[in-house]
C-alpha distance (Angstrom), angle and dihedral (degrees) to the residues before:
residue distance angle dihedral
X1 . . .
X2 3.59 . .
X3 3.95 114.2 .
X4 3.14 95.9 -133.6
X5 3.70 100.1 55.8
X6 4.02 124.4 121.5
X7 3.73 86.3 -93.3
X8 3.26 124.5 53.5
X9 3.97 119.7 -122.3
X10 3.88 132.0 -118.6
X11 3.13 117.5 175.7
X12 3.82 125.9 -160.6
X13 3.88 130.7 -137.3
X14 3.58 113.1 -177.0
X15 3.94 137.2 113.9
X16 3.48 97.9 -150.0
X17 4.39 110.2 89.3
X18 3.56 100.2 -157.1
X19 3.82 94.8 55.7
X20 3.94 98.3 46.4
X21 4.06 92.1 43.7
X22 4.01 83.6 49.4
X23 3.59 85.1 56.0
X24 3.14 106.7 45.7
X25 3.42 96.3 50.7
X26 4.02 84.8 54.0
X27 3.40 87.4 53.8
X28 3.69 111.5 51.5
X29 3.56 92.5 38.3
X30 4.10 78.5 71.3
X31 3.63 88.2 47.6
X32 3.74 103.6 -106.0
X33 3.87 126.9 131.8
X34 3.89 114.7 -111.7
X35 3.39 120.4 -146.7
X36 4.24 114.3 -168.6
X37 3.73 133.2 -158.2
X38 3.65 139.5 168.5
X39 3.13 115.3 -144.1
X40 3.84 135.9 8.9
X41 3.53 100.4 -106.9
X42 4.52 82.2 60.9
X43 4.01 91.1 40.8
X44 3.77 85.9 51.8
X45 3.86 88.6 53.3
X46 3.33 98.2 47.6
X47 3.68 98.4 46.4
X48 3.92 91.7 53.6
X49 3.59 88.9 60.3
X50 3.70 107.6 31.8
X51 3.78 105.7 31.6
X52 3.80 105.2 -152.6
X53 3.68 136.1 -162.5
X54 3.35 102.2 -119.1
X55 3.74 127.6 17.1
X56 4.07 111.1 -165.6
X57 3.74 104.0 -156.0
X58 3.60 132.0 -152.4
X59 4.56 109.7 -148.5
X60 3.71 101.7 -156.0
X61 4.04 118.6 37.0
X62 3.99 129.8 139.2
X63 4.03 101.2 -72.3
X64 3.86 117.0 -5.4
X65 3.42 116.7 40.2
X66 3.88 128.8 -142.9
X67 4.07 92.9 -108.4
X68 3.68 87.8 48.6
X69 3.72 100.6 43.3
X70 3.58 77.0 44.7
X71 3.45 101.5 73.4
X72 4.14 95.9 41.5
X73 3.71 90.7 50.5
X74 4.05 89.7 53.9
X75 3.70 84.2 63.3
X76 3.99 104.1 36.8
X77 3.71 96.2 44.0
X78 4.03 103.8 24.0
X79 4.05 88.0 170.9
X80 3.69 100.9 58.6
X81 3.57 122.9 101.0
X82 4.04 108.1 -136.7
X83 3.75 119.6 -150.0
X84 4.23 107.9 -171.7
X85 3.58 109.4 -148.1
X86 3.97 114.5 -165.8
X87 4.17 126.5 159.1
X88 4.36 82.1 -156.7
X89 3.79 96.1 62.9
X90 3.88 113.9 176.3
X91 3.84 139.2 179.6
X92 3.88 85.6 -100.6
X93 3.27 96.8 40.7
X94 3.31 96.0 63.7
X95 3.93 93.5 38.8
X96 3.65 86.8 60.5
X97 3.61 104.4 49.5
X98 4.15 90.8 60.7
X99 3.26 87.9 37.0
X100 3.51 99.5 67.3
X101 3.96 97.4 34.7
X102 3.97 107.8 -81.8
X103 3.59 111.0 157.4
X104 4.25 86.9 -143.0
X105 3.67 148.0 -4.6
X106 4.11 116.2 -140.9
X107 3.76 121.4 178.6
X108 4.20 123.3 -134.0
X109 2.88 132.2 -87.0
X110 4.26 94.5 46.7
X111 3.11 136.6 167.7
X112 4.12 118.5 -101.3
X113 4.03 83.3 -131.7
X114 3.37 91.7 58.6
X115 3.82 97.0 39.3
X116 3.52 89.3 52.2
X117 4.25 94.8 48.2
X118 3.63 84.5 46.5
X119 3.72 98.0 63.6
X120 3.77 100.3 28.3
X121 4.35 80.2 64.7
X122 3.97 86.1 44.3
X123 3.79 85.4 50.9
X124 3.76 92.6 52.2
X125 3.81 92.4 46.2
X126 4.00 87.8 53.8
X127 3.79 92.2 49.1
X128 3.90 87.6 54.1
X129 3.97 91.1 49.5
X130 3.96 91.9 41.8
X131 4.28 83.1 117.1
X132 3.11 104.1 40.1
X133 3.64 147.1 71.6
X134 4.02 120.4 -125.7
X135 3.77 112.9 -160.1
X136 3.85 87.7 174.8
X137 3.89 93.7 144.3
X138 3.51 120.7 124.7
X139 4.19 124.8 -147.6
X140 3.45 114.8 -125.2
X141 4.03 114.5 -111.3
X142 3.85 99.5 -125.8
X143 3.86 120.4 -130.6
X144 3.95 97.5 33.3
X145 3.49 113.1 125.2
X146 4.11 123.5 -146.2
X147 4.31 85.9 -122.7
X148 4.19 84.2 48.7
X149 3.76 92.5 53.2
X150 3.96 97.3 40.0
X151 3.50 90.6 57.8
X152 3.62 81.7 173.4
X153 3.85 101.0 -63.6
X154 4.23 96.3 153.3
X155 3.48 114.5 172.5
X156 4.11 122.3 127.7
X157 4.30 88.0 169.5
X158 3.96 110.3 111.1
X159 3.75 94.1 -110.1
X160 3.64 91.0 56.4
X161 4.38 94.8 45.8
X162 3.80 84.0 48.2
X163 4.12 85.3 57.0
X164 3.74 94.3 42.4
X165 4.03 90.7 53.8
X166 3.91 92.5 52.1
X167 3.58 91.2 58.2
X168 3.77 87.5 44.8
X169 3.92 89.4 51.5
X170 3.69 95.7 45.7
X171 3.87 114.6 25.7
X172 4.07 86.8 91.5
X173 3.83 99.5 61.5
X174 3.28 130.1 53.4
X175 3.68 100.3 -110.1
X176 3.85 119.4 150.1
X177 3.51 107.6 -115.1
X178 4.11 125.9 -152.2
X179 3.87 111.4 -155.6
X180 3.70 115.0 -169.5
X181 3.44 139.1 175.9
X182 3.74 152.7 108.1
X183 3.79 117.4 -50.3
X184 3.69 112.8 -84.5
X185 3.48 107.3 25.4
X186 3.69 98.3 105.2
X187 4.20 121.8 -93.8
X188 3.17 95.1 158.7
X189 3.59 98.9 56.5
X190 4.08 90.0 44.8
X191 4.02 80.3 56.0
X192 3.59 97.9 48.3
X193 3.55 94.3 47.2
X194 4.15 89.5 55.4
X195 3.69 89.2 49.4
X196 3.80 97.2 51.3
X197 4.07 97.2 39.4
X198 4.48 78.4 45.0
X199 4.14 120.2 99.5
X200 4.06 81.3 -119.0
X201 4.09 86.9 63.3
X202 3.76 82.7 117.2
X203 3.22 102.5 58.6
X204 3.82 143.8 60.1
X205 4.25 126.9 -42.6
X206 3.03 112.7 -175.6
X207 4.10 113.3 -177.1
X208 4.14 113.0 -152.3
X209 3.77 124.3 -170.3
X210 3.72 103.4 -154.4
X211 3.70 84.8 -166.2
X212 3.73 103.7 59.8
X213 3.99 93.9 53.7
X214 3.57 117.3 88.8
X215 4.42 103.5 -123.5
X216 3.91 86.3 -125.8
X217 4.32 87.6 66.3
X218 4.07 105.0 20.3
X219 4.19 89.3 89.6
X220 3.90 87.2 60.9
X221 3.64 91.0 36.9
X222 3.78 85.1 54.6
X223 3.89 107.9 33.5
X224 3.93 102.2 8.3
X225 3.72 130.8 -133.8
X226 3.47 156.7 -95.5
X227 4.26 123.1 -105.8
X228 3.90 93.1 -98.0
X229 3.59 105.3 14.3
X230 4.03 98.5 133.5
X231 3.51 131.7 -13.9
X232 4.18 111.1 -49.6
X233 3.49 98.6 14.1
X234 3.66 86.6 127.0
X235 3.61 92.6 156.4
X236 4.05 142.6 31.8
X237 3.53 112.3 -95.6
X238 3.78 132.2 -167.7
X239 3.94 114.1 -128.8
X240 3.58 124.3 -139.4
X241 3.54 106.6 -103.2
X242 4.15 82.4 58.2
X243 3.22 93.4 51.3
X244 4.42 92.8 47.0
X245 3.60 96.3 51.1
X246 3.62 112.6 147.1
X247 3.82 91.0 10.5
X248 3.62 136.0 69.7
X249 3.73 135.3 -78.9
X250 3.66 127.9 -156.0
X251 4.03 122.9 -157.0
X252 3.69 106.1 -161.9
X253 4.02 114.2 -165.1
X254 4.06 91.6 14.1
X255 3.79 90.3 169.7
X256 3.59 91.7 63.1
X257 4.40 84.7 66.8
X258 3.70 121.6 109.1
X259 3.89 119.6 -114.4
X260 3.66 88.9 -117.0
X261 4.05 90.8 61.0
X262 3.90 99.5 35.0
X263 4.35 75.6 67.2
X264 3.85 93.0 61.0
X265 4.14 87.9 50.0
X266 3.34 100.0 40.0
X267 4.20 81.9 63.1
X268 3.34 95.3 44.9
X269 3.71 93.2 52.9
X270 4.16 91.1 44.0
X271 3.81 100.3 34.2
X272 4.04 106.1 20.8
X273 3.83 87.5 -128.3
X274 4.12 137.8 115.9
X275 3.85 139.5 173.5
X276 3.83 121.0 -131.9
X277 3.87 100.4 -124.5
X278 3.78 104.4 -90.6
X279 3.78 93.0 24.3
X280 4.07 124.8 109.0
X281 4.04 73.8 -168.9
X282 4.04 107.7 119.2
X283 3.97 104.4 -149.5
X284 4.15 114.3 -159.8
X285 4.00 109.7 -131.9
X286 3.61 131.6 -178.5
X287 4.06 102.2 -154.6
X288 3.81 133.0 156.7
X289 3.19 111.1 -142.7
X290 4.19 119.5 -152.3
X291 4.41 108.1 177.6
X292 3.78 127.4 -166.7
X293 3.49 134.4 -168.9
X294 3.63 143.1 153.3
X295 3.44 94.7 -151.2
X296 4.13 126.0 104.5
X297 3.93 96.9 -111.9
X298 4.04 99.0 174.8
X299 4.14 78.5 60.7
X300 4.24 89.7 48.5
X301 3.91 87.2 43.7
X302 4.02 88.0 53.8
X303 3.20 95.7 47.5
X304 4.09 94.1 41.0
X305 3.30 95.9 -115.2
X306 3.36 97.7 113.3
X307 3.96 121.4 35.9
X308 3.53 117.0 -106.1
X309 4.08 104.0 -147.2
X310 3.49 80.0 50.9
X311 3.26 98.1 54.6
X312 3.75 89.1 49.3
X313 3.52 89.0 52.4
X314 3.78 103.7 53.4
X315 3.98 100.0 39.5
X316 3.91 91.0 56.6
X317 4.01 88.4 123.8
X318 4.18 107.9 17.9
X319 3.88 118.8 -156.7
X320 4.18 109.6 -158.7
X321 3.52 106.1 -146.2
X322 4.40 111.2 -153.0
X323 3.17 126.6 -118.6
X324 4.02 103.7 -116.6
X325 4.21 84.0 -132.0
X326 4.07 81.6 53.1
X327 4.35 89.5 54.3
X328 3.81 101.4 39.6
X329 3.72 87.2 157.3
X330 3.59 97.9 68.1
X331 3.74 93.5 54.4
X332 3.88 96.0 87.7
X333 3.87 88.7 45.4
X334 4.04 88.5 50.3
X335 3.92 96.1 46.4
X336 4.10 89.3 49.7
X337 3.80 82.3 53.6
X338 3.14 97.5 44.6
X339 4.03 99.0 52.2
X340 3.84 88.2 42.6
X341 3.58 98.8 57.7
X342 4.08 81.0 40.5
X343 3.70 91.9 49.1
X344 4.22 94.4 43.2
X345 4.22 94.4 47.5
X346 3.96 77.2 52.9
X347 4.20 86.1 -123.2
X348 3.82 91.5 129.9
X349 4.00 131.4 19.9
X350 4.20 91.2 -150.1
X351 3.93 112.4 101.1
X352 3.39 92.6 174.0
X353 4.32 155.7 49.3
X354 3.86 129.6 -140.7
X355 3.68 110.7 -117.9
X356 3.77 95.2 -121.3
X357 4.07 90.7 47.5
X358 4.14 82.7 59.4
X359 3.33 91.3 43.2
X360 3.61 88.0 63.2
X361 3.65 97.3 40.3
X362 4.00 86.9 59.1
X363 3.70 93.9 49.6
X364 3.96 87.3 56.4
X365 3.98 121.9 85.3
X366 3.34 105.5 -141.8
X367 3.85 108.6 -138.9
X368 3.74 85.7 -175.1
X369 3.82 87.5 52.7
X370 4.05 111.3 -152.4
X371 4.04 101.2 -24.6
X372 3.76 82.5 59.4
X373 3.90 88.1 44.5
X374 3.79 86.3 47.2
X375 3.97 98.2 47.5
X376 4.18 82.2 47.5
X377 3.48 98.6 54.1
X378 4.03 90.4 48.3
X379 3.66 99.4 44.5
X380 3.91 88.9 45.1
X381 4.17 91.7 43.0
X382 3.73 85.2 52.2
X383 3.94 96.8 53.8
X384 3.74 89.4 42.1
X385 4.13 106.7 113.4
X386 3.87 96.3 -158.3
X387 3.41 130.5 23.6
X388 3.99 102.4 -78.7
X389 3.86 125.6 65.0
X390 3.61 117.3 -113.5
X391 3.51 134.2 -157.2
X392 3.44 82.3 -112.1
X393 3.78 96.5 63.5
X394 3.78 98.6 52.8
X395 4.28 109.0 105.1
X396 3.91 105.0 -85.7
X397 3.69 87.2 -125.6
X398 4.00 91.4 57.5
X399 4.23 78.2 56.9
X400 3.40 99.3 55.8
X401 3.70 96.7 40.9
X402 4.10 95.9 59.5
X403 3.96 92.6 70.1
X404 4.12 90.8 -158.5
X405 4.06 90.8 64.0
X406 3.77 95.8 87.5
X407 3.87 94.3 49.6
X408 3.64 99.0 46.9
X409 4.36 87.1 49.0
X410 3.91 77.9 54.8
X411 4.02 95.2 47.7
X412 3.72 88.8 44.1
X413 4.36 93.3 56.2
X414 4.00 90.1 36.7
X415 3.77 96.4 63.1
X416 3.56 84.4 68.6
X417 3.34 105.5 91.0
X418 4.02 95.6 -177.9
X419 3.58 85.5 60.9
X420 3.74 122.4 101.7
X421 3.62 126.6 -122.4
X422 3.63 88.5 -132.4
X423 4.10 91.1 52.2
X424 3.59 84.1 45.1
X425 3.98 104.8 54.7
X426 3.87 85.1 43.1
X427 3.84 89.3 57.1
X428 4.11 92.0 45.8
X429 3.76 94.0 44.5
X430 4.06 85.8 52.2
X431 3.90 120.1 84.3
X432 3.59 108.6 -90.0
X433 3.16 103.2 -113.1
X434 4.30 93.5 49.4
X435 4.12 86.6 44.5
X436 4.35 84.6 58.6
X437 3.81 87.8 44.3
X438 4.20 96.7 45.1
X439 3.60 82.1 48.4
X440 3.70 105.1 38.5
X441 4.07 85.4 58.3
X442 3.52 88.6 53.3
X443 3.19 109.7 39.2
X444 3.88 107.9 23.8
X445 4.09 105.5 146.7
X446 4.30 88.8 48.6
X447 3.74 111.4 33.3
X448 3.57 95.4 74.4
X449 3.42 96.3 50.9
X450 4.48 91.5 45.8
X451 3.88 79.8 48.0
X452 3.63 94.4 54.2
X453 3.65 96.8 40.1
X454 3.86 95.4 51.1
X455 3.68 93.0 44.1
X456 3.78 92.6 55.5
X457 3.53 91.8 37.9
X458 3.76 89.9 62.8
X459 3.33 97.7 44.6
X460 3.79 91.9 52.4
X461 3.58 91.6 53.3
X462 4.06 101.5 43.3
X463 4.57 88.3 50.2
X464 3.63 93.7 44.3
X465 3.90 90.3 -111.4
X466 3.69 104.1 -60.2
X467 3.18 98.5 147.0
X468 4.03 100.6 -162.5
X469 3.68 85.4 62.7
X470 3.86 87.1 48.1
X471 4.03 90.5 50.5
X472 3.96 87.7 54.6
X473 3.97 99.4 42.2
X474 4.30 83.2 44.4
X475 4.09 101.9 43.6
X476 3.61 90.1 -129.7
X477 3.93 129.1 114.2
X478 3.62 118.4 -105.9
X479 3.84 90.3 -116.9
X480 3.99 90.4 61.0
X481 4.43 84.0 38.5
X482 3.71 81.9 56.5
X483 3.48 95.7 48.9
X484 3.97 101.0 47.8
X485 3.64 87.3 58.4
X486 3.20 99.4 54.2
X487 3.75 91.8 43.3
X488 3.79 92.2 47.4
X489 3.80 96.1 40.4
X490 3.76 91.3 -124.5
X491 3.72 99.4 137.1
X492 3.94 88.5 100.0
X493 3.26 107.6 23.0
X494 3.98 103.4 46.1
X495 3.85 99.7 42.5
């Protein structure tokens, strides 16, 4: 259907029947006209010839897929506003999809609300473009592989999708990009994935921590020098920025540069020139230039310490980095990839976490954020005697930190009601970890199950009974959550 017919056009991409006749119904009620296909290969047809408003598009059917019918429908249909819907969303994924022009990204199952709010803003956005022409597809950057651009960026909570689709919307220029955020949360893994989903993916990175070069050497670090230039610069050497050009630097901890310094790169961000220390010899580079730092620079630039027009300069696009105590959500997703990649370099034999030791990993905040997640999660693996992490193998400090620890050991020996209270006040008194052993010796075939049943009945209680929030906060899937309650006959009692 014509685009520019009374009723606007949606037009559906998806193999499965039940979900496109759901939402088409949804749809026409709301008085738009709903075109359906089955498979990408049709949707791409149609959308060559009919250029809709909105194309809902499924990512993995028989043949095409969404990504790759993605890319050909950018072209064919330049108007259309693509939303990729997928129920197996991924860090690439979702990299992908902005970076080769979809409008949005929404995860199955979703809500019809949502759906619908979804494309009515789509709908807007292809009203505003009705004149013009958007060439907002990206190329690919050959030889990058999905495990290469992952890198290990996990994160399905909204702050961290809203991350992923900056890079996706500005790996392709050349855009200076500011990434801030507290230490530990990973810049440098937000920059390399820019530089290898970039058109300079071939050519040099070249990663720079401003912070670990004493000022007195970070000019030749940066821009080189001459034979003879100070004191022990026996030799020529060939700066950084020589040695990027055509590719991509990255300047990790930039507010830790002098004044004198933040000059030279403020000119070879304006002018594409530098000086080898020494040297009245202006050298032409052609650098991209990514900067980090967890430190408040609109404070430095008030106070002068940091240069204003370079400031400008460097924060043209910003990338907000989360707090990992801001995305609790994604920290059962980051400890399974964390003990994978463990468990497959053969560093660890656990492959797995107790649901009451990530219980207590999500009620932590993290002021290391996830490299002090990470260095948990190894030291704990490593201490783990079987293949599972206990509460028992999580760093006694980490124990004593989480205040609630101590009264859910308590809850888990009280629900025993053939326990005594004095074989219970000898097990809370204990350390935690000798009160699970005491009682683990005595009481093998039911603690686990009083454990359990406590720990979810906490839960349950402190998030009102939603249970997908339970499922997250536990580790477990809602299936097994499900299953528990019934098993425990919490469903009245816990909510």
């Amino acid at each position: 259907m014509d685009s520019n017919a009374t009723k606007p056009s949606i037009l559906v991409i998806d193999d499965d029947n039940d979900l496109r006749y759901s939402l088409k119904r949804v749809f026409a009620s709301h008085g738009y006209d709903v075109i359906e296909a089955c498979s990408a290969e049709e949707g791409l047809e149609i959308a060559g010839k009919g250029q809709p408003r909105v194309i809902l598009l499924d990512n993995r059917m028989p043949g095409m897929s969404g990504i790759e019918a993605l890319q050909h429908i950018r072209g064919a249909s330049p108007k259309s506003m693509i939303i990729l819907m997928t129920a197996y969303g991924t860090t690439q994924t979702t990299i992908e999809a902005m970076k080769f022009g979809a409008f949005d990204y929404i995860m199955k199952p979703f809500d019809l609300k949502k759906i619908l709010s979804l494309t009515e803003s789509a709908l807007a956005a292809s009203m505003d473009l009705d004149k013009a022409t958007s060439e907002t597809a990206a190329v690919a950057s050959p030889g990058v592989s999905a495990e290469d651009v992952e890198g290990g960026i996990i994160g399905n909570s909204p702050a961290m999708q809203a991350v992923f689709k900056t890079i996706g919307q500005v790996a392709a220029s050349d855009v200076t990009v500011m990434i801030t955020g507290e230490s530990g949360t990973g810049k440098e893994l937000i920059a390399q994935a820019i530089f290898k989903n970039s058109l300079r993916a071939r050519k040099p990175y070249i990663a720079v921590n401003c912070a670990a070069i004493p000022e007195n050497l970070i000019e030749s670090e940066l821009f080189g020098h001459e034979k003879g230039s100070f004191t022990g610069a026996t030799n020529q050497r060939i700066g950084k920025f020589e040695l990027c050009d055509g590719g991509t630097i990255f300047l990790d901890e930039i507010g830790d540069m002098a004044l004198p310094t933040q000059t030279k790169i403020l000119r070879a961000l304006q002018e594409g020139e530098i000086q080898r220390v020494g040297s009245s010899e202006t050298i032409r580079v052609n650098v991209r230039m990514l900067a980090a730092t967890n430190k408040p620079l609109e404070e430095m630039v008030r106070e002068k310490t940091f240069r204003e027009d370079l400031y400008y300069r460097l924060n043209v696009v910003r990338v907000q980095l989360p707090a990992l105590r801001d995305r609790r959500e994604d920290v059962p997703a980051l400890v399974d990839f964390m003990l994978k990649r463990l468990f497959a370099k053969g560093k660890v034999r656990v492959n797995a976490i107790a649901p009451d030791a990530m219980a207590i990993l999500n009620s932590f905040n993290w002021p290391g954020n996830v490299r002090e997640l990470e260095n948990l999660v190894y030291r704990s693996a490593v201490m783990a005697q079987g293949d599972t992490i206990l509460v028992k193998d999580l760093p006694e400090e980490l124990l004593e930190s989480v205040g609630h620890i101590p009264d859910v050991a308590t809850a888990n020996i009280a629900v025993d009601e053939d326990l005594s209270t004095e074989q219970v006040g000898k097990a809370v008194s204990d350390p935690l970890d000798e009160a699970y052993s005491s009682l683990r010796q005595q009481y093998s075939t039911n603690l686990l199950e009083h454990s359990e049943r406590a720990m979810i009945a906490r839960a349950m209680k402190e998030l009102d009974g939603k249970q997908a929030k339970v499922s997250t906060l536990l580790g477990i899937s809602r299936a097994t959550l499900r299953k528990r309650i019934e098993q425990y006959g919490l469903e009245e009692s816990a909510v």
